[in-house]
SEZA-795737 format. One line per 8 residues: their letters; for each residue x, y, z of C-alpha. Coordinates in steps of 0.5 Angstrom, whole numbers, plus 500, padded with zeros to 3 digits. Example, Ala and Ser with C-alpha at 12.3 -4.5 7.8 and 13.67 -1.06 7.14 Angstrom:
AS = 525 491 516; 527 498 514
This chain:
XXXXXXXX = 779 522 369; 773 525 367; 768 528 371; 762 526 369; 759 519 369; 754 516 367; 749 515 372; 747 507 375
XXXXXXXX = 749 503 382; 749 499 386; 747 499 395; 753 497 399; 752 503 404; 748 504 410; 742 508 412; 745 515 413
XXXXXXXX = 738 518 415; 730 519 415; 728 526 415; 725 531 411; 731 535 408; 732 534 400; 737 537 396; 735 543 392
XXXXXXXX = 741 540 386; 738 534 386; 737 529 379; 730 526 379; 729 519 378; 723 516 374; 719 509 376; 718 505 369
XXXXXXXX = 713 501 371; 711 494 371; 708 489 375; 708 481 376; 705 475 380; 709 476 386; 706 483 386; 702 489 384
XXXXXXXX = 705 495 382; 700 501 381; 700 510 379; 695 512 385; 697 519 383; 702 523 379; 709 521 380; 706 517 386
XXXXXXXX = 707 509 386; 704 504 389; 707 497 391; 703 491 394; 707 485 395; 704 479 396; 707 476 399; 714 475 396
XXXXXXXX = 719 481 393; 718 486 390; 722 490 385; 722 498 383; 725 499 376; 727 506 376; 728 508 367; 735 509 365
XXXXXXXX = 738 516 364; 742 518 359; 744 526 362; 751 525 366; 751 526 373; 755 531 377; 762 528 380; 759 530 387
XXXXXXXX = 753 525 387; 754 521 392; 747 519 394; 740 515 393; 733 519 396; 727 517 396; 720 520 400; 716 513 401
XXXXXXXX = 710 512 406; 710 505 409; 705 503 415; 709 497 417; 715 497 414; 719 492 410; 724 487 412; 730 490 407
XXXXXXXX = 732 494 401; 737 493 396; 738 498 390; 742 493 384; 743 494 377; 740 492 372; 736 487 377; 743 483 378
XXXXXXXX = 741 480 386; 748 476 387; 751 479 393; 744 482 396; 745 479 403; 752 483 404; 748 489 402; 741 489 405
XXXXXXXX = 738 495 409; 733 496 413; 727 500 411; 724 503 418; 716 504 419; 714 510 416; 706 512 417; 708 519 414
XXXXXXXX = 712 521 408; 719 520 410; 726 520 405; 730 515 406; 737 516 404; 743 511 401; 751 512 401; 753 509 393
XXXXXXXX = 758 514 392; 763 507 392; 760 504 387; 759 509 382; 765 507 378; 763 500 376; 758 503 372; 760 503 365
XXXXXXXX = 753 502 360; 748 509 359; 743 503 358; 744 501 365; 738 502 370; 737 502 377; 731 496 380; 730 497 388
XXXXXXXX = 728 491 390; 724 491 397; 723 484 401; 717 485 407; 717 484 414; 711 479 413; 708 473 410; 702 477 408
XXXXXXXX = 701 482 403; 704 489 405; 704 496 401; 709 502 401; 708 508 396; 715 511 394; 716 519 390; 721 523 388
XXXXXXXX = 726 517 387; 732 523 387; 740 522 386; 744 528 390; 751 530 394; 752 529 401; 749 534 405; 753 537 411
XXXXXXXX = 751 532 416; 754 526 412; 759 529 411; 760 529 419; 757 522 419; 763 520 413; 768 523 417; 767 520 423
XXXXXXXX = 766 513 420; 773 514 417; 775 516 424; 772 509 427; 774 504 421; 782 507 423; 781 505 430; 778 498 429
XXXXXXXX = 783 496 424; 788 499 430; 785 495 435; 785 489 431; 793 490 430; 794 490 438; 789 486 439; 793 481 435
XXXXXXXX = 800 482 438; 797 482 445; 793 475 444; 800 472 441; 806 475 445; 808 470 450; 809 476 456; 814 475 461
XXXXXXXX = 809 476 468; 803 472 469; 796 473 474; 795 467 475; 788 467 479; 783 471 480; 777 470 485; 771 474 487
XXXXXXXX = 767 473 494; 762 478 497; 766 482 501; 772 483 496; 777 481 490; 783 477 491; 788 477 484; 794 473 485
XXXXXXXX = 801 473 480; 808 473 479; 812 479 476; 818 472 476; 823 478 478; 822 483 473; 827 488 473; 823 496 475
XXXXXXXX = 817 497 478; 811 493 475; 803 494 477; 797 490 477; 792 494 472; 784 493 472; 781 494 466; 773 494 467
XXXXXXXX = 769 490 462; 767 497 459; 775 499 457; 779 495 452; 785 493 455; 790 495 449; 788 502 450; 790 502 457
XXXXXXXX = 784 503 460; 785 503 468; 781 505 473; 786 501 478; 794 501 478; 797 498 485; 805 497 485; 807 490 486
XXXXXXXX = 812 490 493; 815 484 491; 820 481 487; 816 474 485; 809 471 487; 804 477 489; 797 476 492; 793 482 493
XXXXXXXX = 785 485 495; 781 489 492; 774 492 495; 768 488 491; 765 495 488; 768 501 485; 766 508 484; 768 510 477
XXXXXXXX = 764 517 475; 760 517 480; 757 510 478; 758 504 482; 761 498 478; 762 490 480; 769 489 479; 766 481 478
XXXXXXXX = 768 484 471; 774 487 471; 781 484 467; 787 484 471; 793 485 467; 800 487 469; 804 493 466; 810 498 467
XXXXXXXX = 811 504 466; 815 508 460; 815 515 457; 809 513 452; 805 511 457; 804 503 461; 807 497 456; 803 491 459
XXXXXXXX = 807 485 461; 802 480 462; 795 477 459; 789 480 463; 786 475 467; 778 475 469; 775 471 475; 777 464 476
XXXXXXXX = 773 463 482; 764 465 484; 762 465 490; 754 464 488; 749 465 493; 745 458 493; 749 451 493; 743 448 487
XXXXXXXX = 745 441 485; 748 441 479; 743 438 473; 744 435 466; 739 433 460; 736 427 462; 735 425 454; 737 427 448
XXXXXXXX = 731 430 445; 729 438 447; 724 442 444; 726 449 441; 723 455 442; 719 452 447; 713 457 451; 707 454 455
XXXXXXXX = 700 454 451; 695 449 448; 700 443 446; 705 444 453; 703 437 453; 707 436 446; 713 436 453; 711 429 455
XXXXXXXX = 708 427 450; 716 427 445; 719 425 453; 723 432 451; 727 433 456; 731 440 455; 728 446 452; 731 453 449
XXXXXXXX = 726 459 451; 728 467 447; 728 471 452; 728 479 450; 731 484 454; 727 490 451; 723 488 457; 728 493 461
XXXXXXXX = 725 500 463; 728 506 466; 722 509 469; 716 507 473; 709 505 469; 703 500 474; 705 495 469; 713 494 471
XXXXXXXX = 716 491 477; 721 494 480; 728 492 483; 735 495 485; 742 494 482; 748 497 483; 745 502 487; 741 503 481
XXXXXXXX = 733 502 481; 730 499 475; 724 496 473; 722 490 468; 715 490 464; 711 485 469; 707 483 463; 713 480 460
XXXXXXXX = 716 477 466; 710 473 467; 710 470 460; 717 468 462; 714 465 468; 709 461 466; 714 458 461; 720 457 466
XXXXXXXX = 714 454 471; 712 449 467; 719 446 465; 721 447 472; 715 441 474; 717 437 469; 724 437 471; 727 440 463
XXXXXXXX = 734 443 463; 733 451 460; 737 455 455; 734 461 455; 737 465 449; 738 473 451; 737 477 444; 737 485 445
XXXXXXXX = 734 489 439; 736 495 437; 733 501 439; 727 502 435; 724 495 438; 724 498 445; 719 501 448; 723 505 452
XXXXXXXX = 727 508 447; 732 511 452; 734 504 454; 734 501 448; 739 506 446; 743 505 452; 743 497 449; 744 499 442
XXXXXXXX = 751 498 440; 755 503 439; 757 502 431; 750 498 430; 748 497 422; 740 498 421; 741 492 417; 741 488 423
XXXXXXXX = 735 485 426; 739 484 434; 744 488 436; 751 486 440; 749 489 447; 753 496 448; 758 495 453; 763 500 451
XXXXXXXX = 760 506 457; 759 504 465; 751 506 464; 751 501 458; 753 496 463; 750 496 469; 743 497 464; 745 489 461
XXXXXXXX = 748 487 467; 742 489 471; 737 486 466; 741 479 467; 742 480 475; 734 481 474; 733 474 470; 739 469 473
XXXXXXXX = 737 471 482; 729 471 480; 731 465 477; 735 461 480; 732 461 486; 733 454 490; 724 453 491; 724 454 484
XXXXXXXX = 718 459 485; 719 462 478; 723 456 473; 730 456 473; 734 458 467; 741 453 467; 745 455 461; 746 462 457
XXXXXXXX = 746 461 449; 749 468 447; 745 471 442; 743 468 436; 748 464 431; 754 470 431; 758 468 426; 752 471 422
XXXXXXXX = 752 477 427; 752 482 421; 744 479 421; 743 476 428; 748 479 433; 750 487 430; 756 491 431; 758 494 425
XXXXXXXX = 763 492 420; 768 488 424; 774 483 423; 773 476 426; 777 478 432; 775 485 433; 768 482 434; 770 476 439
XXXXXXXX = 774 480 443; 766 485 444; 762 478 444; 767 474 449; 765 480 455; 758 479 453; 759 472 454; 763 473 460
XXXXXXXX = 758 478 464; 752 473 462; 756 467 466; 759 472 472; 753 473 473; 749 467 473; 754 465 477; 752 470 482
XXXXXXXX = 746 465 485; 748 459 481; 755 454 481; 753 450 475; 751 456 470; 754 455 463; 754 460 457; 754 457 450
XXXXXXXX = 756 461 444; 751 460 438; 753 459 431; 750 457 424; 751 451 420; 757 454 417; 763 452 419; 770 454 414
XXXXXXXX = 766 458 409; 761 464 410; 754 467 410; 757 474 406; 764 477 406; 760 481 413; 760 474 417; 764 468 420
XXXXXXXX = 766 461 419; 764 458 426; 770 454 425; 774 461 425; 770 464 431; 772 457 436; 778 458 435; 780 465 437
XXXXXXXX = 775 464 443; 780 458 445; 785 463 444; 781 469 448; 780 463 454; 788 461 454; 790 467 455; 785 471 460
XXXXXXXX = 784 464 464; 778 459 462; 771 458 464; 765 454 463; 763 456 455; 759 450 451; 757 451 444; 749 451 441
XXXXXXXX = 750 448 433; 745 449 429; 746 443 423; 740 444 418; 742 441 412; 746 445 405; 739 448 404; 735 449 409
XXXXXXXX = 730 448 404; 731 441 402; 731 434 407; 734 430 405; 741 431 408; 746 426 406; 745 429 399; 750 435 402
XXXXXXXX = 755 437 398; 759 442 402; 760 437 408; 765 433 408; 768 428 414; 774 434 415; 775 440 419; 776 443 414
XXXXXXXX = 769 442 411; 765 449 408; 758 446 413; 757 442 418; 750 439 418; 746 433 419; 751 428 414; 757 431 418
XXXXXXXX = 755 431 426; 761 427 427; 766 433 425; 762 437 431; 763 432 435; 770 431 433; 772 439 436; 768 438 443
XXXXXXXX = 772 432 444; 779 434 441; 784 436 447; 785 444 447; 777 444 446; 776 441 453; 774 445 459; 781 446 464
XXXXXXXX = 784 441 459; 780 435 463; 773 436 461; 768 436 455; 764 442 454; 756 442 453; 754 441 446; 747 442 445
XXXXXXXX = 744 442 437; 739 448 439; 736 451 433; 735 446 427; 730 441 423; 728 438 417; 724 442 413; 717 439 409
XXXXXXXX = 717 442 402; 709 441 402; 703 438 405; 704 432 400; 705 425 402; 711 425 400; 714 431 402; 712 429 410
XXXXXXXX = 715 422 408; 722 426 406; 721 430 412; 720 424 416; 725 421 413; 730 427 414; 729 428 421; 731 419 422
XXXXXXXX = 737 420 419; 738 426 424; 736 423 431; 741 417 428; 747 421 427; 746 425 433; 745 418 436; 751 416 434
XXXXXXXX = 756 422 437; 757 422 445; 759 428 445; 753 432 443; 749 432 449; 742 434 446; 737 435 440; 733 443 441
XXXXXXXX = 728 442 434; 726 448 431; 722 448 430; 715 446 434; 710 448 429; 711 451 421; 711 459 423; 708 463 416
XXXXXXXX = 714 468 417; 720 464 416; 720 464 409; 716 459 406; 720 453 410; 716 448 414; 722 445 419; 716 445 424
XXXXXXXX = 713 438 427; 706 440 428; 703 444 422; 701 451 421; 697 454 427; 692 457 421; 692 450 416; 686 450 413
XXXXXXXX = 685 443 413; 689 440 419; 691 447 424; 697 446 428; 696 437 426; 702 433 428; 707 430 422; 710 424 421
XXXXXXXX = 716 427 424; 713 428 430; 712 421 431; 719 419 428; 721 424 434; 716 421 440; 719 414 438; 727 416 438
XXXXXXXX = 730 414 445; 724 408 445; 723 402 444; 719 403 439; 726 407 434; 727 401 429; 720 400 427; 718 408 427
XXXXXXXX = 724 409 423; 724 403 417; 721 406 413; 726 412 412; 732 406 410; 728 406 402; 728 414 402; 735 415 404
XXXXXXXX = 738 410 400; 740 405 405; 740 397 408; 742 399 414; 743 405 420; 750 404 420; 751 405 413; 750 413 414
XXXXXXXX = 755 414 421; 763 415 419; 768 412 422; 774 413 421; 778 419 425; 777 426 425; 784 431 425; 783 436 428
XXXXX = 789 443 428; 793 442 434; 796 449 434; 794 455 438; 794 462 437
């Protein structure tokens, strides 16, 4: 094979480092320059080019080069400056833009010249033409204009550094794809002993099981939430006396490394030991039973309609207005510190003082408040951002996960060291004790969406490259220590994984179908024991773009249908009431559409009549299905950054001719649930194609899979 290849590739690697450093052997890139209505692109000073996006996209062209490239270029460099940063690059060929979501980075905030350095060493090979040429194509953070400058674009071999960072990551690809093998095998063996129950007070830790008469010597294991059960990490291994039923008491903290931790977390599991080390011979098993400090009564929705993103302001009034009765709140963990400020609230965890940004927990205050005194049900959606969003770095640090990806917007919650864990623990310990106390001095907070829509964790819930299962088995601990936790105060708090319109398909070959993720999270819950889980949907039509719904093609009346959105809630609905779906086998689990809307193309008449329209044929659909308990729109107002969509109900805040104005699908919402409905929705039967509302709901029965594991 040649050594030599003509230059030309395409970004799938991730950010490697900004730094200073250039390679002396580098192979200079030349900007071919041009411009276009989207954006503006200038030579402000010899080989320095200026890029003002405005506010769509904007593409660099790099001139073809004939010479032949070294077999060792392996990676793109370029100096840029960039006050404010961009939302994502992507380097393709010859502006091909198929696949751009599996290969978007992250180009972090430069206010001085920085280098910003890509692996493409893995798609050099499929470059073939000396006519090819690079294009980066450079997506803002913002609606509003935003300027970069770029020089020096450069090809170059790895430095000594990546080549560390190469080996390492190689060394972390073979331990996952370990881990998702004896993951696998773990979750499917049908294991001779069992713990049964696990219940955790004040005082202590009671786990009971039977070894039924396992021949040798058999130990009960705990496995804290920040090991891996399949890599045996134990820090108690007690022997079991007796032949058959066994029932044992645990202190409720342990010392581990000097730190304490709260066993309210720990697996149980039941092992013997061989030559090579414990082989396990059960399923682990977390804590079946709370004790939680306040006996709070257990309150539902007392209506379908809810409000997302809800915060206390101008238009709170919008509450009753709309007869919403339940609300989502983001709430941002990047209020945790680790240091003292005049501006921070103190408070002790595990032995541990931490401190929590006042400014911020009071803004949660007023909104938590406010929904207090009208009585709504509060999912409050815990979202960590990476480390270059906290203001204390060193806690954002802590928080990152571990194989986190730049490309990411939130991280998934580290949990993989004892110091990581008690930071999340204690920052949701902070919000459940402050916000389920039985006055409701500060609102309450009933139900715990899980990040945001993790079968696109790649996007919204990053934990680097991981299979489906390698990521539930990290995400159901994250779920898992939201509801312990919750349970410490309150007996009813539920967790709610969150998930996009994707159901059998995907986002990008990093992401998940939903379909997919429920699945093994009824397997991680059959095996380790159940606990009160409910799912947050979020069924915005095909395009998010377009209205009118009941025109999706890829959503079909099956469970096998690539989305689930508006037009086909009745298979949603199916799932939550199938059998294996429910709670303990007895009960249906909580089902809230909690981020969703459709959107209006414009401010045209037809276009807010087809808005109108869509959200009629929603409200009519989720009417019709019981087993979805409430409708979360999203959003409340059209927001500039979201992309050019107008999913709101009110107008932009900044319209011009009407700010923040209600829409004709505000109104369709107010009259849902009234007695006002039929004559407030007539008007959408001609849009829609219809005579009459029950032409739209499907019937027939929905098969669901039976089988589990």
């Amino acid at each position: 094979m040649s050594k030599k290849r003509f230059v030309g590739l395409l970004l799938i690697g991730a950010l490697l480092f900004v730094s200073q450093l250039h390679a002396q052997d580098a192979v200079p890139l030349s900007v071919a320059p041009k411009e276009s209505k989207g954006f503006v692109m200038k030579e402000v000073e010899k080989g320095v080019f200026e890029v003002t996006t405005a506010p769509n996209d904007a593409v660099i062209e790099f001139a073809p080069l004939k010479e032949q490239l070294p077999e060792d270029v392996a990676v793109l460099s370029f100096d840029y400056f960039c006050a404010s940063g961009m939302e994502f690059m992507v380097v393709t060929v010859n502006n091909d833009r198929s696949r751009i979501e599996e290969n978007m980075i992250r180009l972090p905030i430069a206010e001085g010249w920085s280098t910003f350095s890509v692996d493409v060493s893995d798609k050099l090979k499929q470059l073939k033409s000396p006519n090819d040429f690079l294009s980066l194509l450079i997506v803002p953070n913002a609606a509003k204009p935003t300027t970069m400058r770029i020089k020096s674009p450069r090809l170059r071999a790895y430095t000594e550094k990546e080549i560390a960072q190469n080996r390492q990551k190689a060394e972390r690809e073979a331990r996952e794809k370990r881990l998702n093998y004896d993951i696998d095998v773990y979750l499917k063996k049908d294991h001779p002993c069992q713990v049964t129950d696990v219940k955790v007070t004040d005082e202590g830790v009671e786990v009971a099981g039977n070894i039924k008469g396992m021949p040798g010597d058999v130990y009960l294991c705990e496995v804290p939430m920040f090991g891996d059960l399949t890599d045996l990490t134990f820090i108690t291994e007690k022997k079991i006396d007796k032949p058959t039923n066994f029932k044992l008491k645990f202190d409720r903290y342990a010392q581990v490394d000097g730190r304490q931790y709260d066993r309210l977390y720990s697996r149980w599991v039941l092992a013997q030991k061989s030559q090579k080390g414990y082989l396990i011979c059960s399923h682990g098993r977390y804590a079946d039973d709370v004790k939680a400090q306040y006996d709070l009564p257990h309150e539902v929705v007392a209506t379908k309609k809810g409000i997302g993103g809800f915060h206390d302001g101008p238009y709170a009034s919008d509450a009753d207005s709309l007869q919403a009765t339940s609300i989502t709140v983001n709430i941002w963990l990047g209020f945790m510190r680790l240091t003292p400020s005049d501006n921070s609230i103190p408070f002790e965890y595990n032995g541990k003082t931490y401190y929590a940004d006042k400014k911020t927990i009071d803004g949660f205050d007023k909104t938590l408040q406010f929904a207090a005194s009208k009585n709504m049900i509060v999912s409050a959606i815990i979202l960590v951002a990476p480390e270059r969003a906290f203001a204390d770095k060193a806690a954002g640090k802590l928080f990152e996960h571990p194989d986190f990806d730049p490309a990411g917007i939130y991280t998934m919650p580290n949990m993989t060291t004892l110091e990581s864990l008690n930071l999340y623990a204690a920052a949701i310990d902070f919000l459940a004790s402050r916000y389920n106390r039985p006055d409701k001095k500060y609102g309450r907070i009933h139900h715990w969406i899980a990040h945001n829509e993790v079968d696109a964790g790649w996007v919204w819930t990053n934990a680097g490259i991981k299979t489906p299962l390698r990521f539930m088995d990290i995400y159901v601990k994250s779920m898992r220590l939201l509801y312990y936790t919750a349970r410490k105060y309150n007996p009813h708090a539920e967790v709610l994984i969150t998930l996009t319109h994707y159901w059998q398909s995907r986002h990008n070959e990093y992401c998940y179908p939903s379909a997919q993720l429920l699945d093994l999270l009824l397997d991680y819950t059959e095996a380790e024991g159940d606990f009160k889980w409910g799912v947050a949907h979020h069924p915005y039509p095909q395009s998010l773009f377009e209205p009118k719904a009941w025109l999706d093609t890829e959503a079909t009346f099956d469970y096998n249908t690539p989305l689930i959105t508006f037009k086909n809630l009745e298979v949603l609905d199916a799932w939550i009431k199938q059998p294996r779906a429910l709670y303990k086998g007895k009960e249906k689990r909580t089902l809230y559409l909690s981020e969703q809307n459709p959107n209006s193309k414009d401010y045209s008449e037809e276009a807010l009549l087809e808005q109108a329209a869509g959200m009629a044929y929603a409200l009519k659909k989720l009417e019709a299905c019981d087993g979805i308990d409430a409708y979360q729109m999203h959003g409340w107002f059209d927001q500039r950054g979201e992309g050019g969509l107008r999913i709101g109900i009110r107008r932009f805040p900044d319209d011009k001719d009407d700010p923040s104005g209600r829409k004709p699908a505000w109104f369709v919402f107010q009259a849902f649930g009234t007695d006002r409905e039929e004559e407030a929705f007539e008007f959408a039967k001609k849009i829609i194609g219809i005579d009459s509302w029950d032409q739209i709901i499907y019937k027939e029965p929905i098969a669901m899979p039976t089988q589990s594991k």
